[in-house]
C-alpha positions in Angstrom: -41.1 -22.5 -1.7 -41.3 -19.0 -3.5 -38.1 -17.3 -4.8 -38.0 -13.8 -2.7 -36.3 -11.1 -5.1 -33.3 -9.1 -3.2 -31.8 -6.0 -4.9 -28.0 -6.5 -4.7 -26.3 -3.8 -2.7 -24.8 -0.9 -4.7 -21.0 -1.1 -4.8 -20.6 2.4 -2.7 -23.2 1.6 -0.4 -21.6 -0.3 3.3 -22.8 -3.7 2.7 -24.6 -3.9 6.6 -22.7 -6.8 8.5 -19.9 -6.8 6.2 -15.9 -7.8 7.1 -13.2 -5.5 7.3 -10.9 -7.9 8.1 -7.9 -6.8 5.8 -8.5 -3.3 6.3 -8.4 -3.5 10.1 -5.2 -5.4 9.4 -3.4 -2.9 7.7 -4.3 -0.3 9.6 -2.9 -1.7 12.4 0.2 -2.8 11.4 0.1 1.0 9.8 0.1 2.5 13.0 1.8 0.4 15.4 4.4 -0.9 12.9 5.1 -4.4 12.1 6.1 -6.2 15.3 9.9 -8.1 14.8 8.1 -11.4 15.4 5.0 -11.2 13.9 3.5 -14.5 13.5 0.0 -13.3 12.2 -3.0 -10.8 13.1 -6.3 -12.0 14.3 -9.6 -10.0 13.6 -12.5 -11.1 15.2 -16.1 -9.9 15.0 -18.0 -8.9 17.7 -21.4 -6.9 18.0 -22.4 -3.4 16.8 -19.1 -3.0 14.9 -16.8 -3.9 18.0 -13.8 -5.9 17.0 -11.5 -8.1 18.8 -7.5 -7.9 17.5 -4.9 -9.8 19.0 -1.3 -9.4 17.3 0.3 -13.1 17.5 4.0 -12.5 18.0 6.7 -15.6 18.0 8.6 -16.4 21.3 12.2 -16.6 20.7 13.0 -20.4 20.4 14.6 -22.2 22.8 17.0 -25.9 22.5 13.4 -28.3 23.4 11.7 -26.2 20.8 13.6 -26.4 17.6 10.8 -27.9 15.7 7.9 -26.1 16.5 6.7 -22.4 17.0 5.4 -21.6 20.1 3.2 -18.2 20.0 1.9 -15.5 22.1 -0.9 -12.6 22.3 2.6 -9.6 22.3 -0.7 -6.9 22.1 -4.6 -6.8 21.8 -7.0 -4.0 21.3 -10.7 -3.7 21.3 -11.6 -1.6 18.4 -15.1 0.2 17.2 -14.9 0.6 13.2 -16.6 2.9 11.2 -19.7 1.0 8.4 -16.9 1.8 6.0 -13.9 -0.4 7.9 -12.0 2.8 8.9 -11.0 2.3 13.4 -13.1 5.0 15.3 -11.5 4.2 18.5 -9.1 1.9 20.4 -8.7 0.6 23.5 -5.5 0.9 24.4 -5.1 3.3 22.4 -3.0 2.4 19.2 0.6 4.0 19.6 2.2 5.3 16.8 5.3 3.3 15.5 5.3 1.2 18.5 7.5 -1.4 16.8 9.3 1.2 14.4 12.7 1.6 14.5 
């Protein structure tokens, strides 16, 4: 098989494709606030820069649950990021300090 030469991609330059996982993370926590019960923040992927974030909050424990964490979706938003990770738009919108106090 030949070897095919690739330049590498400047560091300024958007890498096309690339994950902006973290920063989608901290910018919602950033402008929602950080839920009480967090348990963790999912990012997913989707096409054309979509993204898929569901904020995984922990239900209050209960006496046949005192050795295990049972979770729920407490908000999701669809989101369209900018090439470098910044959110365009939200749906629902994001609302400012929603879990500030």
């Amino acid at each position: 098989m030949a070897k095919i030469d690739q330049a590498a991609p400047k560091k300024d330059e958007p890498v096309p494709g690339s994950n902006h996982t973290d920063k989608i993370k901290s910018q919602i926590l950033e402008k929602i606030g950080r839920p009480p019960r967090l348990h963790h923040v999912e990012v997913c992927r989707h096409h054309n820069d979509n993204y898929r974030v569901n904020i995984w909050e922990k239900l209050e424990s209960t006496e046949d649950s005192a050795y295990s964490t049972r979770v729920q979706i407490g908000s999701s938003y669809y989101l369209k990021v900018s090439d470098s990770g910044e959110i365009i738009r939200s749906n629902p919108p994001l609302t400012k300090g929603k879990f500030s106090d």
